[in-house]
Backbone as CSV, one residue per row, in Angstrom:
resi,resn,N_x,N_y,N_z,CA_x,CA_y,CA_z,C_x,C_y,C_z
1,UNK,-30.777,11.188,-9.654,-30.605,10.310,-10.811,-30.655,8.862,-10.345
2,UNK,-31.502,8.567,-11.033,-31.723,6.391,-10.502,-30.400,5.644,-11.429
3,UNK,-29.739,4.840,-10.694,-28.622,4.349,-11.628,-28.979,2.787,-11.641
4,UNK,-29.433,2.057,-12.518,-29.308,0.687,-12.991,-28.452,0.054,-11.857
5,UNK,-28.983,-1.087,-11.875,-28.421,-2.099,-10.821,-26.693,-2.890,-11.765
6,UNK,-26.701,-2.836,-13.024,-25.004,-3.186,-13.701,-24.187,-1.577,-13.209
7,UNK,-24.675,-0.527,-13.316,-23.948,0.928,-13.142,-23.630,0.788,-11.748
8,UNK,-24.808,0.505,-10.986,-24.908,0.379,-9.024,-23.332,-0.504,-8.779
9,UNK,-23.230,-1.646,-9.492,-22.835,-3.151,-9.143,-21.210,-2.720,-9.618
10,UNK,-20.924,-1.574,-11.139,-19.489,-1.546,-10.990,-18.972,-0.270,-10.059
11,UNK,-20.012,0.770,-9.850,-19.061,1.375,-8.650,-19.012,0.846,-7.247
12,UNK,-19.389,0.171,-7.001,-19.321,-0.875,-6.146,-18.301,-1.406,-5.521
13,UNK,-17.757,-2.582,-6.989,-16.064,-2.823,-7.305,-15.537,-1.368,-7.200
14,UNK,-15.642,-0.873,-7.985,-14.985,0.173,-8.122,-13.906,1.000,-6.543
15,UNK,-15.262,1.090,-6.109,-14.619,1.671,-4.561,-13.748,0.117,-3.976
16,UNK,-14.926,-0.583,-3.940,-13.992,-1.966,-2.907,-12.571,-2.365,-3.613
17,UNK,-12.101,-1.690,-4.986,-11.123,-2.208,-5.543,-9.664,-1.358,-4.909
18,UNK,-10.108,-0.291,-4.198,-9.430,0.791,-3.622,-9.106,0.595,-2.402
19,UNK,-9.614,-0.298,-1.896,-8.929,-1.038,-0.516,-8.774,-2.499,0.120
20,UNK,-7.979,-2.800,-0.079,-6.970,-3.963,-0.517,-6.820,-4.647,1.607
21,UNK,-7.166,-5.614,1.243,-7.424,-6.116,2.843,-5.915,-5.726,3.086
22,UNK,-5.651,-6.136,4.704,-4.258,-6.216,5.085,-3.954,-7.174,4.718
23,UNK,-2.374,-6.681,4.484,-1.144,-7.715,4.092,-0.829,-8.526,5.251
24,UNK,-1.131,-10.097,5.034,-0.782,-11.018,5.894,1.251,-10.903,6.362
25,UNK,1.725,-10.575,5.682,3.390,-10.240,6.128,3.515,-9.338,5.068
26,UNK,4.978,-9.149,5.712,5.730,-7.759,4.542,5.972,-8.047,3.513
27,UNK,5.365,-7.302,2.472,5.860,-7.625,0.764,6.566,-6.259,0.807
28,UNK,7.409,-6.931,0.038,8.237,-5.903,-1.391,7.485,-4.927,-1.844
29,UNK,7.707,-4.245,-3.218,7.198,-3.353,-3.426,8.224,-3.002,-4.706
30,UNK,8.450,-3.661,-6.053,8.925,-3.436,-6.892,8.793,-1.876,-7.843
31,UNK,9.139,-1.447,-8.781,8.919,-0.367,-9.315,8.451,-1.298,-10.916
32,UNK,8.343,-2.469,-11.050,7.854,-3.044,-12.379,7.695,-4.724,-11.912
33,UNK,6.457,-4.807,-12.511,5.902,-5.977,-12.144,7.265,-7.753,-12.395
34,UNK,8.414,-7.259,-12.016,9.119,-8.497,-11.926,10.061,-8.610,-10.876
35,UNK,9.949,-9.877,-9.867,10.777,-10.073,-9.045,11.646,-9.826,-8.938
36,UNK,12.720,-10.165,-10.029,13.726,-10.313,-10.236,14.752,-8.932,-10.245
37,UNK,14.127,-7.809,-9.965,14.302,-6.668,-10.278,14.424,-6.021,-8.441
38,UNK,15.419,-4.898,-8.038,15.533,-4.582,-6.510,13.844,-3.829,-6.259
39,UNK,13.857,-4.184,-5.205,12.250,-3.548,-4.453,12.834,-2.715,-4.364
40,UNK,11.776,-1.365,-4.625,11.296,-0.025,-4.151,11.275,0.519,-2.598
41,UNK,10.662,-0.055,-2.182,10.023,-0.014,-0.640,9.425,-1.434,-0.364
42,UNK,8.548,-1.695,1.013,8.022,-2.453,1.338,7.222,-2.144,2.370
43,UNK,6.110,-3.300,2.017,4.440,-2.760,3.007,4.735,-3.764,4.346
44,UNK,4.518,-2.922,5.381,4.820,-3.749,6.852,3.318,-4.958,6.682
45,UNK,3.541,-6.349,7.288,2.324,-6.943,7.740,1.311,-6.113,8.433
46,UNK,-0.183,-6.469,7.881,-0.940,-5.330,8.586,-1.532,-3.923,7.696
47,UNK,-0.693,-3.543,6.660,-0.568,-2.556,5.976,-1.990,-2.694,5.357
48,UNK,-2.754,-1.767,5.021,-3.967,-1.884,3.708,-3.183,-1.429,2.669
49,UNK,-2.775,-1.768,1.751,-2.197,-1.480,0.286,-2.960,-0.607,-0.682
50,UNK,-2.457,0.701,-1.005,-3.686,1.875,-1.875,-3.668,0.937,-3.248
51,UNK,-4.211,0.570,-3.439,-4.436,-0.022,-5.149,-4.525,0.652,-5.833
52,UNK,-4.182,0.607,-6.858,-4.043,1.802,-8.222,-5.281,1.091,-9.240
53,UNK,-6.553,1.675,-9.030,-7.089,0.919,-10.041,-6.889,1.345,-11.738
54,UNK,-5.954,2.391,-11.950,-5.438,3.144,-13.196,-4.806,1.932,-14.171
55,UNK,-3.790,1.598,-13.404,-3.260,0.302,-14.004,-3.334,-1.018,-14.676
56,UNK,-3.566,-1.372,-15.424,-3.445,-2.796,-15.389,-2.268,-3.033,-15.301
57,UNK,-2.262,-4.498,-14.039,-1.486,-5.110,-14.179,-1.268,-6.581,-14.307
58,UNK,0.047,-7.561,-14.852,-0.333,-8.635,-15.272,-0.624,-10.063,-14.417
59,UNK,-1.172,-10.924,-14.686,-1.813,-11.686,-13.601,-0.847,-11.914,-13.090
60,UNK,-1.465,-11.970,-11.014,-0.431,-12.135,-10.095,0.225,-11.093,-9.618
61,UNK,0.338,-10.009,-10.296,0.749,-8.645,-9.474,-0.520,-7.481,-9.127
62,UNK,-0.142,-6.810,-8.785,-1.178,-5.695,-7.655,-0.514,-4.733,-7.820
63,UNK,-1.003,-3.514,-9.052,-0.588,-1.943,-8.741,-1.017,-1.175,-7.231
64,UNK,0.196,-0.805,-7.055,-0.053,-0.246,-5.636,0.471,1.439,-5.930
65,UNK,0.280,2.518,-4.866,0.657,3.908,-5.006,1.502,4.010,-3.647
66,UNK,2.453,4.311,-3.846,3.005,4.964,-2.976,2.999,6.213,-2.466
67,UNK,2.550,7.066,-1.271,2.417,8.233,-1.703,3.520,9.354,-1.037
68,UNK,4.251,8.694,-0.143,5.347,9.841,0.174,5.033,10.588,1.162
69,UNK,6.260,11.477,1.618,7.273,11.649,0.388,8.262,10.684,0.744
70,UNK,9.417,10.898,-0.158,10.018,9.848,-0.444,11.891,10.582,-0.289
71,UNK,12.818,9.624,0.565,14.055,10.446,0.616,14.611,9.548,-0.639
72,UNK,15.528,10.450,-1.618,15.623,10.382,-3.293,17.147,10.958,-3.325
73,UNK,17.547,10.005,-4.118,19.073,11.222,-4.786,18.912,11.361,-6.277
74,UNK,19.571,12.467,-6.396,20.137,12.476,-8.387,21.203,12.832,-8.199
75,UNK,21.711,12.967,-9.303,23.219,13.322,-9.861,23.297,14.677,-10.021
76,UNK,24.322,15.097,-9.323,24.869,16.391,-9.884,25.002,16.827,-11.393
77,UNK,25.159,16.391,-11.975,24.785,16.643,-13.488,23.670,16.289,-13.753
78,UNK,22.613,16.115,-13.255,21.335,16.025,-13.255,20.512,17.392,-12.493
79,UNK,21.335,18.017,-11.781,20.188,19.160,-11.183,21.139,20.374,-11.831
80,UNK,19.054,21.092,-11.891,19.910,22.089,-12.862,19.747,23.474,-11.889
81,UNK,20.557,24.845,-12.153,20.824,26.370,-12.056,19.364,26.127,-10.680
82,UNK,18.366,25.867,-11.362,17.225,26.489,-10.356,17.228,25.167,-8.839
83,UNK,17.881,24.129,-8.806,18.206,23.497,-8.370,16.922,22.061,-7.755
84,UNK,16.604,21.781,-9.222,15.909,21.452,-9.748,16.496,19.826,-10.411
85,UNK,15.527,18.946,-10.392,15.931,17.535,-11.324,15.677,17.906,-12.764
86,UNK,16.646,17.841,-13.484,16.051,17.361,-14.950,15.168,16.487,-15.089
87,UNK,13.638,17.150,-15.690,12.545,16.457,-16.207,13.342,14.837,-17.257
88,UNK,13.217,13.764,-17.065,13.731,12.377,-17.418,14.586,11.552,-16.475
89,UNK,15.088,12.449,-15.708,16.416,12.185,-14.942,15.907,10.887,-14.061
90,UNK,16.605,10.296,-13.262,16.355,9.358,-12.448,16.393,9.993,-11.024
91,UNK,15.164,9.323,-10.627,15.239,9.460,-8.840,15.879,7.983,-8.394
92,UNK,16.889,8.383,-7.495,17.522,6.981,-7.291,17.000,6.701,-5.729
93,UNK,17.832,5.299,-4.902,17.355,5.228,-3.432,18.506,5.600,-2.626
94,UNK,19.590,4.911,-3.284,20.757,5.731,-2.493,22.000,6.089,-3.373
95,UNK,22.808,6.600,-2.831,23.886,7.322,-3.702,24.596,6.808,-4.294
96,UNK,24.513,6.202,-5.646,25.089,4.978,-6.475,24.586,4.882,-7.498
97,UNK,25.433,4.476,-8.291,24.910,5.150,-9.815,23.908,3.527,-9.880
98,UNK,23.866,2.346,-9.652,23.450,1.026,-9.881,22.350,1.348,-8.539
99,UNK,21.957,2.157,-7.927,20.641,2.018,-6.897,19.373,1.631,-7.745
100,UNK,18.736,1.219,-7.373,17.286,1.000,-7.498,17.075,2.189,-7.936
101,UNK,16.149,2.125,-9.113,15.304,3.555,-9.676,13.964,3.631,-9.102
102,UNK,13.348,5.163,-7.790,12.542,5.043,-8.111,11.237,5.393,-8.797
103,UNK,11.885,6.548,-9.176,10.722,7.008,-10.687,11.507,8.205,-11.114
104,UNK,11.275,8.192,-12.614,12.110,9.504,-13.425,11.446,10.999,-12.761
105,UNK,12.276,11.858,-13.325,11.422,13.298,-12.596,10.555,13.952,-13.667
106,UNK,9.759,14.350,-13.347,9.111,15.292,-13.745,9.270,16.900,-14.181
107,UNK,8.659,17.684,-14.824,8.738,19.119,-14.948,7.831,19.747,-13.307
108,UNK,6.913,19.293,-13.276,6.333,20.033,-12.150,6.466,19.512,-10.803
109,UNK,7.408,18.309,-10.513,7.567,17.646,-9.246,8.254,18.674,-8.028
110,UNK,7.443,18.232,-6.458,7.340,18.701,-5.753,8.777,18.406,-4.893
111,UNK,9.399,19.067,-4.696,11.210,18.600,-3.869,12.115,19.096,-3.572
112,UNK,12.599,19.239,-2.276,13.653,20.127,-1.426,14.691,19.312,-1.639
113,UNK,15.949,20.314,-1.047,17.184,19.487,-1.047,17.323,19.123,0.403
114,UNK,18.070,18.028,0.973,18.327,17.994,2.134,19.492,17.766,2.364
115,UNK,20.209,17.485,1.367,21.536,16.968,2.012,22.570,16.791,0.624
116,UNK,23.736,16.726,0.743,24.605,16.750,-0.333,25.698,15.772,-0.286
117,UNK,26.044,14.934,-1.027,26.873,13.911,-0.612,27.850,13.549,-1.937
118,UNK,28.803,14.370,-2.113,29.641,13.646,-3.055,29.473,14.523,-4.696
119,UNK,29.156,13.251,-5.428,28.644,14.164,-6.790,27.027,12.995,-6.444
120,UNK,26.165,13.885,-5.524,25.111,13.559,-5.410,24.663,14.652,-4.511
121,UNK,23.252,15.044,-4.892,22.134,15.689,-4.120,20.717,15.041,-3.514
122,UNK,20.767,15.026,-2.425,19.412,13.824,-1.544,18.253,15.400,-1.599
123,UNK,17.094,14.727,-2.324,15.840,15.317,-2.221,14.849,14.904,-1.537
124,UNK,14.146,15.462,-0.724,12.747,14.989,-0.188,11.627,15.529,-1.123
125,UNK,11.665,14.096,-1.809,10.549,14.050,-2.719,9.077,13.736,-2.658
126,UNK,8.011,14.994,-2.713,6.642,14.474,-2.244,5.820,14.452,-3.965
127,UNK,5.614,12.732,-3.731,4.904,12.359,-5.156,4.515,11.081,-5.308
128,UNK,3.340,10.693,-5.822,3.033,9.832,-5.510,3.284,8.780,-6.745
129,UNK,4.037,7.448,-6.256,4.458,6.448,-6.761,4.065,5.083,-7.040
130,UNK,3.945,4.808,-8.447,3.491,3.539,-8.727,4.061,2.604,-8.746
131,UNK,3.948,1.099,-8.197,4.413,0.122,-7.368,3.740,-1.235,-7.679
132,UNK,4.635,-2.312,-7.566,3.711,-3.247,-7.903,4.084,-4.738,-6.699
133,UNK,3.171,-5.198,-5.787,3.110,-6.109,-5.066,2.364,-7.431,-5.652
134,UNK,3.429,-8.355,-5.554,2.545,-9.981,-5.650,1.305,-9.681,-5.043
135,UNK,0.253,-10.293,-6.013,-0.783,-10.427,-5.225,-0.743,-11.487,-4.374
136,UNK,-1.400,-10.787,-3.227,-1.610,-12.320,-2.156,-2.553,-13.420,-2.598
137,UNK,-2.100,-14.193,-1.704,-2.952,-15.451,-2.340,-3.939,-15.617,-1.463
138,UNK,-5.344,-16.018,-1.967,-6.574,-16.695,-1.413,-6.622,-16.420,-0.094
139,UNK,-5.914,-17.005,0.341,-6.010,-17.707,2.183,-5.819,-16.441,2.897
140,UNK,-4.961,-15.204,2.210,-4.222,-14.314,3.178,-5.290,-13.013,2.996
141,UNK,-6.379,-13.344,2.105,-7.017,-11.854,1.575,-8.175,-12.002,2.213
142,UNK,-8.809,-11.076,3.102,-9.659,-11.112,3.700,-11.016,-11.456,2.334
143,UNK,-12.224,-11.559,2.779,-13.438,-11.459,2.310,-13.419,-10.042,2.492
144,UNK,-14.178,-9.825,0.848,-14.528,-8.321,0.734,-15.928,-8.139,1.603
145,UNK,-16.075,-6.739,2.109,-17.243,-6.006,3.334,-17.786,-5.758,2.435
146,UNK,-19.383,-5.755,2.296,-20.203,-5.365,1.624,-20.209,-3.683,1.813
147,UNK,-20.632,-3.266,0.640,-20.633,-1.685,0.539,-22.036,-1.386,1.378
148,UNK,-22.830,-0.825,1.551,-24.112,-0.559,1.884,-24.408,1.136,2.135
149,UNK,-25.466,1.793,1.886,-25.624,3.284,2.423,-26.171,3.331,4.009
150,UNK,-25.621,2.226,4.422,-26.058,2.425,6.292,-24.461,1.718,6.490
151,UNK,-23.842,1.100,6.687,-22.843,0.399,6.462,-21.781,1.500,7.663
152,UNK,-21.508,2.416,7.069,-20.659,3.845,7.824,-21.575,4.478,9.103
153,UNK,-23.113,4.610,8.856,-23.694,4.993,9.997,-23.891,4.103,11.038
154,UNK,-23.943,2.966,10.658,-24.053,1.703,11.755,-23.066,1.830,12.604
155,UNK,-21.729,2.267,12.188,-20.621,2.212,12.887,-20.422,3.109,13.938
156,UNK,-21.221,4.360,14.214,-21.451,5.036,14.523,-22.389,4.845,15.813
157,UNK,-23.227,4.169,15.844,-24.366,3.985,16.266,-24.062,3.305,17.861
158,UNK,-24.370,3.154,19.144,-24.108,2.031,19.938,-24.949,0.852,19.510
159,UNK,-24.235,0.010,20.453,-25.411,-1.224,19.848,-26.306,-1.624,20.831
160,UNK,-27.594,-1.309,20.024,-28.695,-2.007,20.967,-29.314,-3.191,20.543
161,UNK,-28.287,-4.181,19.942,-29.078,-5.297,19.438,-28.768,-6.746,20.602
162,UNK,-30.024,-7.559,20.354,-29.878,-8.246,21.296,-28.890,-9.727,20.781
163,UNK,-28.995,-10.386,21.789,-27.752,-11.247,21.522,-28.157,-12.056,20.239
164,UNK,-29.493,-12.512,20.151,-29.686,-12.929,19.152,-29.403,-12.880,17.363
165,UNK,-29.377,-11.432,17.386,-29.129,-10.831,16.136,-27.704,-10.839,15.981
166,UNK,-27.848,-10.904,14.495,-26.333,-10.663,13.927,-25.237,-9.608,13.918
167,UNK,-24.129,-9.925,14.386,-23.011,-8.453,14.657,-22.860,-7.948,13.467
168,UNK,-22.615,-6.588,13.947,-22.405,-5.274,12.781,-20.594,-5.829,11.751
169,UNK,-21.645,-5.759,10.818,-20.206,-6.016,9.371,-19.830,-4.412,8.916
170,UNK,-18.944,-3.370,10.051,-18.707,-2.479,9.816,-17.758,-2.274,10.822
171,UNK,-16.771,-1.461,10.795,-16.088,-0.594,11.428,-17.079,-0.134,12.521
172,UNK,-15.981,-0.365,13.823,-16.769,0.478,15.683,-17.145,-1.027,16.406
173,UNK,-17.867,-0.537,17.140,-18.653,-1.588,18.173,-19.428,-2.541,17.356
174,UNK,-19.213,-4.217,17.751,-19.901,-5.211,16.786,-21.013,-5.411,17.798
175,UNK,-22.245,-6.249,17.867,-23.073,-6.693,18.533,-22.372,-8.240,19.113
176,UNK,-23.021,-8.441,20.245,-22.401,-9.575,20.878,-22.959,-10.567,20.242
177,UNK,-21.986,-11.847,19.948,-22.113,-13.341,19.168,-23.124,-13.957,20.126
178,UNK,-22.882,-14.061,21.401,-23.708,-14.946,22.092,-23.250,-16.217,22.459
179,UNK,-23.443,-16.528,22.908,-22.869,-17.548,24.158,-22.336,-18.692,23.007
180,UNK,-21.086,-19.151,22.982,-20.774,-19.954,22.061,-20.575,-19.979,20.818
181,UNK,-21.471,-19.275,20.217,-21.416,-18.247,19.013,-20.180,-18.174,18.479
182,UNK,-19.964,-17.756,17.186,-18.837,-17.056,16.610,-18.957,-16.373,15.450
183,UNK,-18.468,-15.317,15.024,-18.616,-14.661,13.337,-17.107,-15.766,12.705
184,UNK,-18.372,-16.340,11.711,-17.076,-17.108,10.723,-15.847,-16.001,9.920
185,UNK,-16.529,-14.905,9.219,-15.664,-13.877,8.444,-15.149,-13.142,9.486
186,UNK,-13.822,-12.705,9.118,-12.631,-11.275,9.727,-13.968,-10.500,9.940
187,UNK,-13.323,-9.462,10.110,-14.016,-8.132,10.320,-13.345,-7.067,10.801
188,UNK,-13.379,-5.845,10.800,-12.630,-4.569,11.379,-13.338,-4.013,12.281
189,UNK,-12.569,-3.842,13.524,-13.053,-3.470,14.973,-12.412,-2.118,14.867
190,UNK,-13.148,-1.092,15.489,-12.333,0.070,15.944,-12.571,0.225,17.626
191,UNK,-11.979,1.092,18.626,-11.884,1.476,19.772,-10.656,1.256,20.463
192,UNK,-10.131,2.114,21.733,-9.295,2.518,22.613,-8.813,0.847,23.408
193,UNK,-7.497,0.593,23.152,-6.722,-0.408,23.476,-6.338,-0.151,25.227
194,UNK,-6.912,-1.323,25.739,-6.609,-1.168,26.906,-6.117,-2.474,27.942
195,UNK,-5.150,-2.043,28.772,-4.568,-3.734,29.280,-5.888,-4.066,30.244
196,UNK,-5.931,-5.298,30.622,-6.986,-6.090,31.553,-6.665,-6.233,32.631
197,UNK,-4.466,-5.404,32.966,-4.538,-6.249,34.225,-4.649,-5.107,35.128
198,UNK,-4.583,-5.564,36.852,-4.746,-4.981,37.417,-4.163,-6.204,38.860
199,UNK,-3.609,-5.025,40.041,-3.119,-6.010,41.102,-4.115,-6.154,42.136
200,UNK,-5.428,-5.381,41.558,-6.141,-5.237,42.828,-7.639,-6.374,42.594
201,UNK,-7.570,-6.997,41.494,-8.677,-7.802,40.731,-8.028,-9.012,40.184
202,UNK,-8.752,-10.459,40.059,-8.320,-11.488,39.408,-8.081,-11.486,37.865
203,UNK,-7.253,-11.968,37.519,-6.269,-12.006,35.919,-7.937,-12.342,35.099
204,UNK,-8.026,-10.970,34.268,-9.242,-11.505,33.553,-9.171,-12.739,32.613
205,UNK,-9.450,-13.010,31.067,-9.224,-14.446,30.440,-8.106,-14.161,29.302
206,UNK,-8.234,-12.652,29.023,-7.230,-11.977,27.931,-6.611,-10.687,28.644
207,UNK,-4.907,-10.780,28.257,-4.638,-9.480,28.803,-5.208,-7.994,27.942
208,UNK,-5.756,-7.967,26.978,-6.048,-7.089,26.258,-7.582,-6.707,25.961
209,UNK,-8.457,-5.368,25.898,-9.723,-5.208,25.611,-9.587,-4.235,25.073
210,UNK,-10.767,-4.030,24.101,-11.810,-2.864,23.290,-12.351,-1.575,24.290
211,UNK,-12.156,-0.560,24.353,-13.382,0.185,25.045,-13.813,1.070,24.215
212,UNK,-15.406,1.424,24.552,-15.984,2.023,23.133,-15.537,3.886,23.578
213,UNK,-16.284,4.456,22.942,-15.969,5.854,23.642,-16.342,6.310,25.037
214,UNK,-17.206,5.502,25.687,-17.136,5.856,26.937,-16.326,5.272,28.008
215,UNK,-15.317,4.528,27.183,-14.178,3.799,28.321,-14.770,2.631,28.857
216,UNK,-16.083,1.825,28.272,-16.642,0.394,28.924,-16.032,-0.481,27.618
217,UNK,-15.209,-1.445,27.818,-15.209,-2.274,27.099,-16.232,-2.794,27.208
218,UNK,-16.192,-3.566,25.522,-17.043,-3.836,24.930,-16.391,-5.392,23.969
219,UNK,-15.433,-5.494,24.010,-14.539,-6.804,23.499,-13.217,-6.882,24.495
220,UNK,-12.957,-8.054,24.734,-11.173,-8.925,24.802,-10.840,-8.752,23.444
221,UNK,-9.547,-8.786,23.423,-8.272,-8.838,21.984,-7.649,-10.429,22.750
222,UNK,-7.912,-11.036,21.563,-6.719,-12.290,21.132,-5.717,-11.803,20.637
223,UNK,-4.421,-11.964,21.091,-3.390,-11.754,20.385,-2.386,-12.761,19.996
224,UNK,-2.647,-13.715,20.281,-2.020,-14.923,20.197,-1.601,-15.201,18.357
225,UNK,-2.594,-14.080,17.715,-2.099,-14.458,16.041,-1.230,-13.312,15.579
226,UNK,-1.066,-12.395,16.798,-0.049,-11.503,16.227,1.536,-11.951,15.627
227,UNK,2.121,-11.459,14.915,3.675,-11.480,15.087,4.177,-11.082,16.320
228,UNK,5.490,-12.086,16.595,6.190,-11.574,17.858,6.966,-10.246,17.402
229,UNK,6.554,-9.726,16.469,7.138,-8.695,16.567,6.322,-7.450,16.426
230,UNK,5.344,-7.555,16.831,4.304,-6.428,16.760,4.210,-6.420,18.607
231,UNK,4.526,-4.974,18.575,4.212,-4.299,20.184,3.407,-3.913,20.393
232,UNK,2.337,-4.805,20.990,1.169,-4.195,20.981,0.809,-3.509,22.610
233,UNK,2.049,-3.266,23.298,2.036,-2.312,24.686,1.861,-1.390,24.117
234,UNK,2.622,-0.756,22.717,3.238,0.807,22.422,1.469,1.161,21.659
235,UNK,0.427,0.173,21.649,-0.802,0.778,21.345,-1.931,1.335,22.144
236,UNK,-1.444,1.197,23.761,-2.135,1.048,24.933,-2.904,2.659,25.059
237,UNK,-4.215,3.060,24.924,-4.881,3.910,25.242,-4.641,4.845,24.176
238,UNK,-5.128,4.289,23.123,-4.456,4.462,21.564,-5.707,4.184,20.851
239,UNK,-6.479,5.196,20.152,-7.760,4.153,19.026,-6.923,3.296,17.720
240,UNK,-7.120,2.376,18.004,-7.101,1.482,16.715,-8.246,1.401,15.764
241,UNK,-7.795,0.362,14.828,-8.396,-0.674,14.389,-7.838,-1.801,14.216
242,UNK,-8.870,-3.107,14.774,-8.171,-4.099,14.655,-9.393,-5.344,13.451
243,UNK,-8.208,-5.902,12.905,-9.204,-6.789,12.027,-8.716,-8.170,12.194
244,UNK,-9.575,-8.927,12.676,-9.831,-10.316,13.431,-11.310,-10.945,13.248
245,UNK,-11.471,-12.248,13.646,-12.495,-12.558,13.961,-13.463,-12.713,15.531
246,UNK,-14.750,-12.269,15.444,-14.835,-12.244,17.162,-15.494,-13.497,17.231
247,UNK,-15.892,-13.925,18.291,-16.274,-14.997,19.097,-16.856,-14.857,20.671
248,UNK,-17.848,-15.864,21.102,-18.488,-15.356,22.284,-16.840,-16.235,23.143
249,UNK,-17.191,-15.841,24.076,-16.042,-16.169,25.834,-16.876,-17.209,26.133
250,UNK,-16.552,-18.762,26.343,-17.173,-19.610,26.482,-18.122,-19.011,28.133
251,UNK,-19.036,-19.561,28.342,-19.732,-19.295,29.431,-19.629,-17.969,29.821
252,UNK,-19.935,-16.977,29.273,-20.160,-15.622,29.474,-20.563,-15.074,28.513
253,UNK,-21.115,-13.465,28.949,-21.657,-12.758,27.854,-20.809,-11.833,27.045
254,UNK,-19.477,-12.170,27.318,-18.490,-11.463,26.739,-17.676,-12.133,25.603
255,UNK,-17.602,-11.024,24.921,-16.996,-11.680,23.129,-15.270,-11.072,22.839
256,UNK,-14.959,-11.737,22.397,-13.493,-11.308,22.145,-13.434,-11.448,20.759
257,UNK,-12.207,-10.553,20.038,-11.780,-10.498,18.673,-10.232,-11.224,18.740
258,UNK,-10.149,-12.387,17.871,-8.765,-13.013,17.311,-8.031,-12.223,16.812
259,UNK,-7.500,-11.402,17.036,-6.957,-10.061,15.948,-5.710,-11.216,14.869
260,UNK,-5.656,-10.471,13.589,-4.953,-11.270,12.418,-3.485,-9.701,12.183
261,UNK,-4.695,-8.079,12.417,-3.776,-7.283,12.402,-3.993,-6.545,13.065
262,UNK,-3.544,-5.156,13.623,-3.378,-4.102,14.642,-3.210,-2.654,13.523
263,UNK,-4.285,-1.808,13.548,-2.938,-0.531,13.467,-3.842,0.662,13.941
264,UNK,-2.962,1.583,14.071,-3.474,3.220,14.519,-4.526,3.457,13.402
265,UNK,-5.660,4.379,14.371,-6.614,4.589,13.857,-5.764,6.016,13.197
């Protein structure tokens, strides 16, 4: 079936609306689009946020899904004989009648008991939850990746392009910038995190590199834009992905990525 270039252009959005760059720091995570109200949960810096494109929501907020599971209490006069939530009932966060709500129950919801506390029962609740995060602003949201039907296979591919040509705008191994060079837009790197040092060789220029699947790096990691509170030892010989901008290594043929975030592949 041939689909029109307006049909082509909204599934397009459509998909790119389903993945939400990383969160420049930790947001909240309300259960209704107002501050003023206790957060739900919260997305670590780094996080890609599932967007709910089901929702509208009102300018300035971002339906998000939570998907669980989720540790939950109700009330003892809330679970019934089969030991079960009453369909309306409240899922709370902790054992207090004034906790944060975070979603009523259902007839067909999925949930064990784990624990019993008082005139309260703690459920491990698996279900997926709607959520609403400030949208970020401008500066913190990456540029959207073009969709493409080579886009996923490129990523795949080694690179045999020469320095001249432009690096891969995809997930895996990018092509090298070239001497001085730089990619202005982020981008998402994948491959095996590995330290640079060694006592038997001079301190390379970054303690951190890329190696592709055959264990040759192929990028340095900047980490200098991480949070001091991101450990990025506990990722060592670990596939990531990292999303940064790369750049050539002044006077060499080697390119490094600014990383902005870090996480497990």
């Amino acid at each position: 079936m041939k689909l029109n270039s307006t049909l082509f252009a909204a599934l397009v959005l459509g998909v790119a609306a389903l993945h939400a760059a990383p969160l420049a720091e930790t947001t909240p995570v309300y259960a209704k689009p107002d501050a003023s109200t206790p957060a739900i949960a919260s997305l670590k810096a780094g996080t890609e946020p599932s967007v709910s494109n089901a929702i509208s929501a009102p300018s300035g907020w971002t339906a998000v899904t939570l998907s669980g599971p989720h540790d939950v209490y109700a009330a003892n006069k809330d679970v019934t004989k089969a030991l079960e939530v009453r369909a309306g009932a409240p899922y709370l966060l902790e054992a207090k009648t004034d906790a944060p709500v975070l979603a009523l129950a259902d007839k067909d919801d999925v949930s064990e008991i784990t624990d019993y506390r008082g005139k309260w029962t703690k459920f491990r609740l698996t279900k997926t939850v709607t959520g609403y995060i400030k949208t970020p602003s401008a500066k913190t949201v990456a540029a959207p990746v073009a969709v493409t039907t080579t886009s996923v296979a490129a990523a795949q591919i080694k690179d045999t392009a020469a320095p001249s040509q432009p690096p891969v705008t995809a997930i895996g191994r990018a092509a090298p910038a070239g001497d001085g060079a730089s990619s202005s837009l982020p981008r998402l790197f994948q491959g095996q995190l590995a330290s640079t040092y060694s006592p038997l060789r001079p301190r390379r220029p970054y303690d951190f590199q890329l190696n592709d699947d055959a264990g040759a790096r192929y990028a340095y990691i900047d980490v200098s834009k991480l949070l001091a509170t991101v450990q990025i030892n506990k990722y060592i010989d670990r596939t990531i992905v990292v999303y940064g901008t790369a750049k050539a290594v002044p006077g060499t043929k080697d390119m490094v990525v600014v990383a902005e975030s870090i996480q497990l592949r």
